[in-house]
DRENTI-926244 format. One record per residue (C-alpha): chain; residue number from 1; x, z, y. Coordinates in steps of 0.02 Angstrom, whole numbers, always signed. Last residue first. Example, Ala and Ser with C-alpha at 12.3 -4.5 7.8 and 13.67 -1.06 7.14 Angstrom:
# DRENTI-926244
+--------+-----+--------+--------+--------+
! chaine ! num !      u !      w !      v !
+--------+-----+--------+--------+--------+
!      A !   2 !   +684 !   +357 !    -53 !
!      A !   1 !   +615 !   +390 !   -225 !
+--------+-----+--------+--------+--------+
# end
This chain:
# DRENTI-926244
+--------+-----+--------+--------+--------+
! chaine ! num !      u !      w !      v !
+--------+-----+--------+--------+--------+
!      A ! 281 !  +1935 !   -210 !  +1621 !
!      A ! 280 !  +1836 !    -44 !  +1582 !
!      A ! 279 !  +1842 !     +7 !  +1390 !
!      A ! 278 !  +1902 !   +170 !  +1433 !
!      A ! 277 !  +1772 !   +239 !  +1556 !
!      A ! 276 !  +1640 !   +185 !  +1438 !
!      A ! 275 !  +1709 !   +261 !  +1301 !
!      A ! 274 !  +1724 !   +459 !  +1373 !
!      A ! 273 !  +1537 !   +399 !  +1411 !
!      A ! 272 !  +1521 !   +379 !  +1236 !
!      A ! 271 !  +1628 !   +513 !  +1172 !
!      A ! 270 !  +1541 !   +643 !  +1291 !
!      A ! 269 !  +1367 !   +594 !  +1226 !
!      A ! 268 !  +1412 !   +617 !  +1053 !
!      A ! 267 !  +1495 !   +784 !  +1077 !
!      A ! 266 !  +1343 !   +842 !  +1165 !
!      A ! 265 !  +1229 !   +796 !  +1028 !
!      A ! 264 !  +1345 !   +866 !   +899 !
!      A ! 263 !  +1332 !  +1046 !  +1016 !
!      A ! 262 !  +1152 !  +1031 !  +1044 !
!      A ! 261 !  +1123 !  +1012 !   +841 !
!      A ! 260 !  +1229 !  +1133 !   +806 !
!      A ! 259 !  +1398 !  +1125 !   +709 !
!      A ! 258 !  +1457 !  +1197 !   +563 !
!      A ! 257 !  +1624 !  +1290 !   +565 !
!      A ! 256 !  +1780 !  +1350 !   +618 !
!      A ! 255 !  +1911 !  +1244 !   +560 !
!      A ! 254 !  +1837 !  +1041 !   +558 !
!      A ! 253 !  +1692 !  +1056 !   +670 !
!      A ! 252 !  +1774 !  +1176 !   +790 !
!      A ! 251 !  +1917 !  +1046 !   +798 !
!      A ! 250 !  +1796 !   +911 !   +824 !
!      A ! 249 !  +1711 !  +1018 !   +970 !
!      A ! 248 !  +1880 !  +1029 !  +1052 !
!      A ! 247 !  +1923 !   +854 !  +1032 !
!      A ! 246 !  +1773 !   +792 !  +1115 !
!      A ! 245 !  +1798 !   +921 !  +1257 !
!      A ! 244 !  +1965 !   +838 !  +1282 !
!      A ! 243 !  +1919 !   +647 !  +1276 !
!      A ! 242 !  +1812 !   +706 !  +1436 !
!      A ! 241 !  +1923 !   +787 !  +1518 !
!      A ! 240 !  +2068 !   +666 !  +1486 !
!      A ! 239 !  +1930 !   +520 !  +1548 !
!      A ! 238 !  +1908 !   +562 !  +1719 !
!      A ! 237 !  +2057 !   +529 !  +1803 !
!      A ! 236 !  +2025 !   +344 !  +1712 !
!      A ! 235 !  +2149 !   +255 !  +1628 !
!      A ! 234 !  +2288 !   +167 !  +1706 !
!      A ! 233 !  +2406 !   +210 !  +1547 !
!      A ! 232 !  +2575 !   +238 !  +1665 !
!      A ! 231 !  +2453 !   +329 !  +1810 !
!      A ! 230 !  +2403 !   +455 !  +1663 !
!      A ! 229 !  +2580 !   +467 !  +1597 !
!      A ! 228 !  +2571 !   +653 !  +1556 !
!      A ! 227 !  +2391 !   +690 !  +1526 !
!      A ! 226 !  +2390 !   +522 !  +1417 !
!      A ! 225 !  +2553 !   +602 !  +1338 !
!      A ! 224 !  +2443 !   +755 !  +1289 !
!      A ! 223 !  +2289 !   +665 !  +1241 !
!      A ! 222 !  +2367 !   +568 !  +1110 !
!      A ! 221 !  +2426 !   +740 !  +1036 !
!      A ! 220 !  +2264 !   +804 !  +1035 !
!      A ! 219 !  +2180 !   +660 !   +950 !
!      A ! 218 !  +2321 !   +649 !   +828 !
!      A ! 217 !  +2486 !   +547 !   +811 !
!      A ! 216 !  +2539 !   +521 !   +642 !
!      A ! 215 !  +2626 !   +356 !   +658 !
!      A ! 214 !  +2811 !   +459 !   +673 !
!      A ! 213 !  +2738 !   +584 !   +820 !
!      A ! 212 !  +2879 !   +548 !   +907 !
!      A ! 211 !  +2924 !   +345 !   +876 !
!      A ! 210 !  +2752 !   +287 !   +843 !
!      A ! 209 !  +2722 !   +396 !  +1005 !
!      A ! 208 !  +2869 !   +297 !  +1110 !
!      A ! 207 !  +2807 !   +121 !  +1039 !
!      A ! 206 !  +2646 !   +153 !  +1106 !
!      A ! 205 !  +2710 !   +221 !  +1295 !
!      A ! 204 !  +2809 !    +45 !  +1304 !
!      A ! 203 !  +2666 !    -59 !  +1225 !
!      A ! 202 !  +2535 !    +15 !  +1358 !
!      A ! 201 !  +2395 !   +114 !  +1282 !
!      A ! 200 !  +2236 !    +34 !  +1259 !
!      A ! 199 !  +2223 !    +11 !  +1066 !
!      A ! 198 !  +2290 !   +190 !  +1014 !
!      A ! 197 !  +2156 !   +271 !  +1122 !
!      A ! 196 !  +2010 !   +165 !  +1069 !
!      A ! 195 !  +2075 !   +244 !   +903 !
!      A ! 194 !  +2092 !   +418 !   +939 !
!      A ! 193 !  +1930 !   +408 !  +1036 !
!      A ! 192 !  +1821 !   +337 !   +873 !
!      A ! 191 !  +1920 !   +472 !   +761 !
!      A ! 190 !  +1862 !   +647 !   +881 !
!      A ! 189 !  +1688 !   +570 !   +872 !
!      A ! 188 !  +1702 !   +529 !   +694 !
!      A ! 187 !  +1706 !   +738 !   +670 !
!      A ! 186 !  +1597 !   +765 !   +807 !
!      A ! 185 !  +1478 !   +664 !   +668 !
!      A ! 184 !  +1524 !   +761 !   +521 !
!      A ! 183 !  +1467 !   +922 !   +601 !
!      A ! 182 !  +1325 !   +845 !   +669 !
!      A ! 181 !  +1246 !   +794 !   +494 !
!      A ! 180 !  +1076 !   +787 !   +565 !
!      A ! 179 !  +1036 !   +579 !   +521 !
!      A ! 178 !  +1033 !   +551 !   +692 !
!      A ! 177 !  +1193 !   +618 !   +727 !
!      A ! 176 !  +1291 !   +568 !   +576 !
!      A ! 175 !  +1219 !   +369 !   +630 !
!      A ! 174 !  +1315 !   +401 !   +819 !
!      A ! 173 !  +1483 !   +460 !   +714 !
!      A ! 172 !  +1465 !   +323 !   +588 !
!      A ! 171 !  +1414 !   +183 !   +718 !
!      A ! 170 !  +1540 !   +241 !   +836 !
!      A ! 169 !  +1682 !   +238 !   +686 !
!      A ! 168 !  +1620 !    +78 !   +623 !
!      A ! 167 !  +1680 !    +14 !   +824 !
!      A ! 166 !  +1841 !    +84 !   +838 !
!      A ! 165 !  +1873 !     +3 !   +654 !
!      A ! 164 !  +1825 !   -156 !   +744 !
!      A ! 163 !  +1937 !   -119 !   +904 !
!      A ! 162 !  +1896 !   -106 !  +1092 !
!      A ! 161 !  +1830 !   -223 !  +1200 !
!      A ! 160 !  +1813 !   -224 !  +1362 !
!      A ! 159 !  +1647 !   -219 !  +1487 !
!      A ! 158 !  +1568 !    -79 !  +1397 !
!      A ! 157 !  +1394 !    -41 !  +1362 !
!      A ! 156 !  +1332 !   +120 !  +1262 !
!      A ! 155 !  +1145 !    +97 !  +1223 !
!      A ! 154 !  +1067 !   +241 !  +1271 !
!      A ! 153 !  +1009 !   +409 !  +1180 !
!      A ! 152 !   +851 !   +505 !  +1180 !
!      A ! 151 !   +759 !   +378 !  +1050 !
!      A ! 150 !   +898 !   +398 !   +944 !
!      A ! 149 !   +861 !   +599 !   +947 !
!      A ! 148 !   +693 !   +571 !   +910 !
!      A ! 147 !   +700 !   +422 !   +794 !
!      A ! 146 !   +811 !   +525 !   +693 !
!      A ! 145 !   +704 !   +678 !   +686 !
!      A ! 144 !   +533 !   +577 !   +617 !
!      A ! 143 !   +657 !   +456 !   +498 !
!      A ! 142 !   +726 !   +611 !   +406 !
!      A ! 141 !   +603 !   +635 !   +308 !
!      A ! 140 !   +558 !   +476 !   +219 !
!      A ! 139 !   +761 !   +511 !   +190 !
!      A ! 138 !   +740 !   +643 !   +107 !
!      A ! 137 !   +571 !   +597 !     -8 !
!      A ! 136 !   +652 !   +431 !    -36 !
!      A ! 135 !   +810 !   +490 !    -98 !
!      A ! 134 !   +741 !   +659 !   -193 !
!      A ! 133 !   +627 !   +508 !   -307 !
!      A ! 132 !   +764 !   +380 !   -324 !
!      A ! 131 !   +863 !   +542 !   -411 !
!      A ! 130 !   +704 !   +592 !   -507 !
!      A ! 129 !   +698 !   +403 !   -575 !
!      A ! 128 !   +866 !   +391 !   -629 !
!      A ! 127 !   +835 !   +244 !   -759 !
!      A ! 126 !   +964 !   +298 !   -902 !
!      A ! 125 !   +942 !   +492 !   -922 !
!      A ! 124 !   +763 !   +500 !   -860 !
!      A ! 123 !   +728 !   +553 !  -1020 !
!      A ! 122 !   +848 !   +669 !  -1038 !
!      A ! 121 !   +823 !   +744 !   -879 !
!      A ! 120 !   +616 !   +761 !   -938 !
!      A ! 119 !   +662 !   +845 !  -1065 !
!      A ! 118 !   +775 !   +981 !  -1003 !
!      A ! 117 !   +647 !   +998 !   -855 !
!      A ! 116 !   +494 !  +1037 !   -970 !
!      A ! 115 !   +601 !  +1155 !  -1070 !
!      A ! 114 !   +649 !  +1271 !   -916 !
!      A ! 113 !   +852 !  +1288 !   -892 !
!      A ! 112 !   +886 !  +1445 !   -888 !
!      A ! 111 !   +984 !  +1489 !   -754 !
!      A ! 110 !  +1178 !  +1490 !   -706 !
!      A ! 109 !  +1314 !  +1526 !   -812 !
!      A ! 108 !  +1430 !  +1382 !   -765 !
!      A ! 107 !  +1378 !  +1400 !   -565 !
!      A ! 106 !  +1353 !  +1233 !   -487 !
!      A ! 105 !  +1429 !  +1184 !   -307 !
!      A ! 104 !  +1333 !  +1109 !   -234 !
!      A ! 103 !  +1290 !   +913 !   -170 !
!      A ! 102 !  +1268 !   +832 !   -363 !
!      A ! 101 !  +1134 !   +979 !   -401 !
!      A ! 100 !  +1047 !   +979 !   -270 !
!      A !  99 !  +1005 !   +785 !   -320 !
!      A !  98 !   +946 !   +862 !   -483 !
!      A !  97 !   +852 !  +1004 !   -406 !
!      A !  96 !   +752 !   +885 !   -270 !
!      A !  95 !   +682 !   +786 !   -431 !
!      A !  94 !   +625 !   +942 !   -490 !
!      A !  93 !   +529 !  +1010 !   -380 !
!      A !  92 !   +466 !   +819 !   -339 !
!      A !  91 !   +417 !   +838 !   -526 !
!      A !  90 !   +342 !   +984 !   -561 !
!      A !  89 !   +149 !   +953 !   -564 !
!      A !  88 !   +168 !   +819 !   -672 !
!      A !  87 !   +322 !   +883 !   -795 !
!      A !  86 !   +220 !  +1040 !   -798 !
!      A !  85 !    +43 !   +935 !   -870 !
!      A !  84 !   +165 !   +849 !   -995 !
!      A !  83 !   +252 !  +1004 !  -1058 !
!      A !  82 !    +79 !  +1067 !  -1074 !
!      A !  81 !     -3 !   +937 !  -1173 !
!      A !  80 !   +151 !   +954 !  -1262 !
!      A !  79 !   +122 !  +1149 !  -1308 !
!      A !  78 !    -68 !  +1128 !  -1343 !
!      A !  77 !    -17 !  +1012 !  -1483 !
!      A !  76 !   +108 !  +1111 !  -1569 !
!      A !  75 !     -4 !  +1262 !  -1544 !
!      A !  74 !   -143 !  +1170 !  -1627 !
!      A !  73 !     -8 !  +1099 !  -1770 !
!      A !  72 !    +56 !  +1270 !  -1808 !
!      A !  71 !   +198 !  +1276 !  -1918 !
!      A !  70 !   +175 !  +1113 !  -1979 !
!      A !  69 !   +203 !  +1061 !  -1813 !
!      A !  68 !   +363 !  +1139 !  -1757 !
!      A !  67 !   +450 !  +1078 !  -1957 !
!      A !  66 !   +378 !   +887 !  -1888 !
!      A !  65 !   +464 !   +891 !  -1743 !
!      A !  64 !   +635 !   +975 !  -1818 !
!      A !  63 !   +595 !   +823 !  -1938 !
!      A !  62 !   +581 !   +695 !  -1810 !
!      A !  61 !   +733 !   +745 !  -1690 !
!      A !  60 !   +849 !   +718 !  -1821 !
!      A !  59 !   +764 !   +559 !  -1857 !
!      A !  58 !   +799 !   +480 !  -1702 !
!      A !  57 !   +626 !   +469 !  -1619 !
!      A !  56 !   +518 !   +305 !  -1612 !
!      A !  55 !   +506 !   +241 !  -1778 !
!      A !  54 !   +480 !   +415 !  -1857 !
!      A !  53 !   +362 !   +450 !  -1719 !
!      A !  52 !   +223 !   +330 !  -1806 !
!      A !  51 !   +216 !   +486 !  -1955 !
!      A !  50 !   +119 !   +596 !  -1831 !
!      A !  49 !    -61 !   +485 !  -1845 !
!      A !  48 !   -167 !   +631 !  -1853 !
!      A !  47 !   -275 !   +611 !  -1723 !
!      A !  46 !   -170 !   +781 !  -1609 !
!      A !  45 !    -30 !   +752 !  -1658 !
!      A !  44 !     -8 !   +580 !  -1595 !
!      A !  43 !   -101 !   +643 !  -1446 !
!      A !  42 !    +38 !   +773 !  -1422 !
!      A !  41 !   +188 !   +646 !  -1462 !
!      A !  40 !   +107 !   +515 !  -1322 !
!      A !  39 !    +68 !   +667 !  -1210 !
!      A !  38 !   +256 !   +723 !  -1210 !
!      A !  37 !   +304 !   +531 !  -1198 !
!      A !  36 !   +206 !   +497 !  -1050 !
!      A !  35 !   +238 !   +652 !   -949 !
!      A !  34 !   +421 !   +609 !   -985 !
!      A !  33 !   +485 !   +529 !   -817 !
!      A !  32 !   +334 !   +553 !   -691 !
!      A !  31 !   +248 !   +394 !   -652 !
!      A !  30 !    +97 !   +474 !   -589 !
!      A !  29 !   +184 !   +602 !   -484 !
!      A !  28 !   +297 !   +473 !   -413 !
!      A !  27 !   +183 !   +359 !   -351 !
!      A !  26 !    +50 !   +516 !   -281 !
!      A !  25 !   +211 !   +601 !   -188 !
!      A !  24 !   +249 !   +415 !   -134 !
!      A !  23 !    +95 !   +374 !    -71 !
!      A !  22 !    +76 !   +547 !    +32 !
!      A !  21 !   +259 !   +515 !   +105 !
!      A !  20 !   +217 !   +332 !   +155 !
!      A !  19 !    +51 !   +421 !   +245 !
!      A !  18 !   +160 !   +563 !   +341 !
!      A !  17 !   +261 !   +403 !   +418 !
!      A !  16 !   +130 !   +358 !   +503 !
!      A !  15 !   +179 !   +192 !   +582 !
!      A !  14 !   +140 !   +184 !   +748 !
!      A !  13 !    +30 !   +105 !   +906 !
!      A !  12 !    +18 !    +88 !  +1063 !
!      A !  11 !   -138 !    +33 !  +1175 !
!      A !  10 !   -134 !   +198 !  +1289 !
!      A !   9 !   -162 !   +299 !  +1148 !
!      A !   8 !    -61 !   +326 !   +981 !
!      A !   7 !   -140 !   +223 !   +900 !
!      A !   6 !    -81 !   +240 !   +690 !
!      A !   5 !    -32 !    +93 !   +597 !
!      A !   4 !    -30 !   +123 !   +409 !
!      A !   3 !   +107 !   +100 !   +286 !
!      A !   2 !    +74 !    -45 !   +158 !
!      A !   1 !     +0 !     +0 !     +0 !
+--------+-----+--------+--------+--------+
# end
């Protein structure tokens, strides 16, 4: 179903993003990995016709199968009906778990594992459905907050160019920010100014830092010999401060700690305009 256009007054209109997240819950829910197996095996043995799994499961699996039921073929029943109705119910749970799971760390003794969930990750083992299910539930999420803070931001125009690896840094750093991973985006802000840096700087004052920082010349260290030789690089009197506060914030981001929101946004802003005076002809 294609997403639906909501007015918003005044003639506008949008797409309600709260309606692609409803059709997915509903998509995914229905095509949970496992619910059809556990009530294929329960309806199985439920009319009698049990023997059919021998083609279907490895036969290891059919006779400890077949040793559960004979024990108590109601209870056998009853139990996949349930594993079927949890897999149903728990499944964005679930699918938000396993992708959890790849980010964190993991503890080796951690909890119990419940039944339904063992199952249905082995089923799932080869198509990845609960991972493509915590994707598109995150980033459905995300879209709301990003176009908000790219919606508060302006295109940042320059009149020179700079490099192309200059250039993926900005995107990263600027797509970091809307996505709300601002510590990793003052992080590419600190990188995109280190390299407009190292394209702009006169050959004599380039081949002195190659020389004294031996081709591992930092942001800070950059910043230093721009301080020094500021009339020599013909950049801006107000660029150092600038280039400085992004610096400082991608220090904080890299040895003290997550950043805020406000401070990534800030960071952002100050290695754009920090750009702009750069990239003048």
């Amino acid at each position: 179903m294609p997403p639906r256009l909501v007015d918003k007054g005044m003639g506008r209109m949008g797409i309600d993003i709260s309606r692609l997240e409803e059709e997915l819950m509903r998509m995914f829910e229905a095509e949970a990995p496992g619910r059809e197996f556990c009530v294929a095996i329960s309806e199985l043995a439920r009319t009698g016709r049990f023997s059919l799994l021998r083609n279907i499961v490895p036969s290891i699996v059919y006779d400890e199968l077949w040793a559960r039921y004979e024990q108590n073929p109601a209870v056998f029943v009853a139990g996949w009906r349930t594993l079927a109705q949890e897999m149903h119910k728990g499944f964005i749970q679930h699918a938000r778990q396993r992708l959890t799971s790849l980010t964190r760390l993991q503890q080796a003794d951690g909890a119990p594992v419940p039944v339904w969930q063992e199952i249905q990750r082995a089923l799932d083992g080869g198509q990845n459905d609960l991972l493509r299910a915590a994707f598109a539930m995150e980033l459905l999420e995300l879209v709301e907050p990003a176009v908000q803070r790219a919606g508060n931001l302006r295109e940042c125009v320059v009149s020179a160019p700079s490099s192309e690896e200059a250039d993926r840094y900005l995107d990263e750093a600027t797509r970091c920010y809307f996505f709300g991973l601002f510590t990793a985006s003052a992080v590419m802000c600190r990188s995109v100014l280190e390299e407009a840096i190292k394209q702009k700087l006169p050959a004599p004052l380039s081949r002195l830092l190659r020389t004294r920082y031996r081709n591992t010349a930092t942001l800070g260290n950059l910043l230093h010999e721009v301080n020094n030789n500021l009339i020599l690089t013909g950049f801006d009197a107000e660029f150092p401060a600038l280039a400085n506060r992004v610096n400082d914030a991608g220090k904080k981001a890299v040895h003290q700690g997550l950043l805020s929101e406000d401070e990534a946004r800030t960071c952002l802003q100050d290695a754009r305009q920090a750009l702009q005076l750069l990239l003048r002809d």
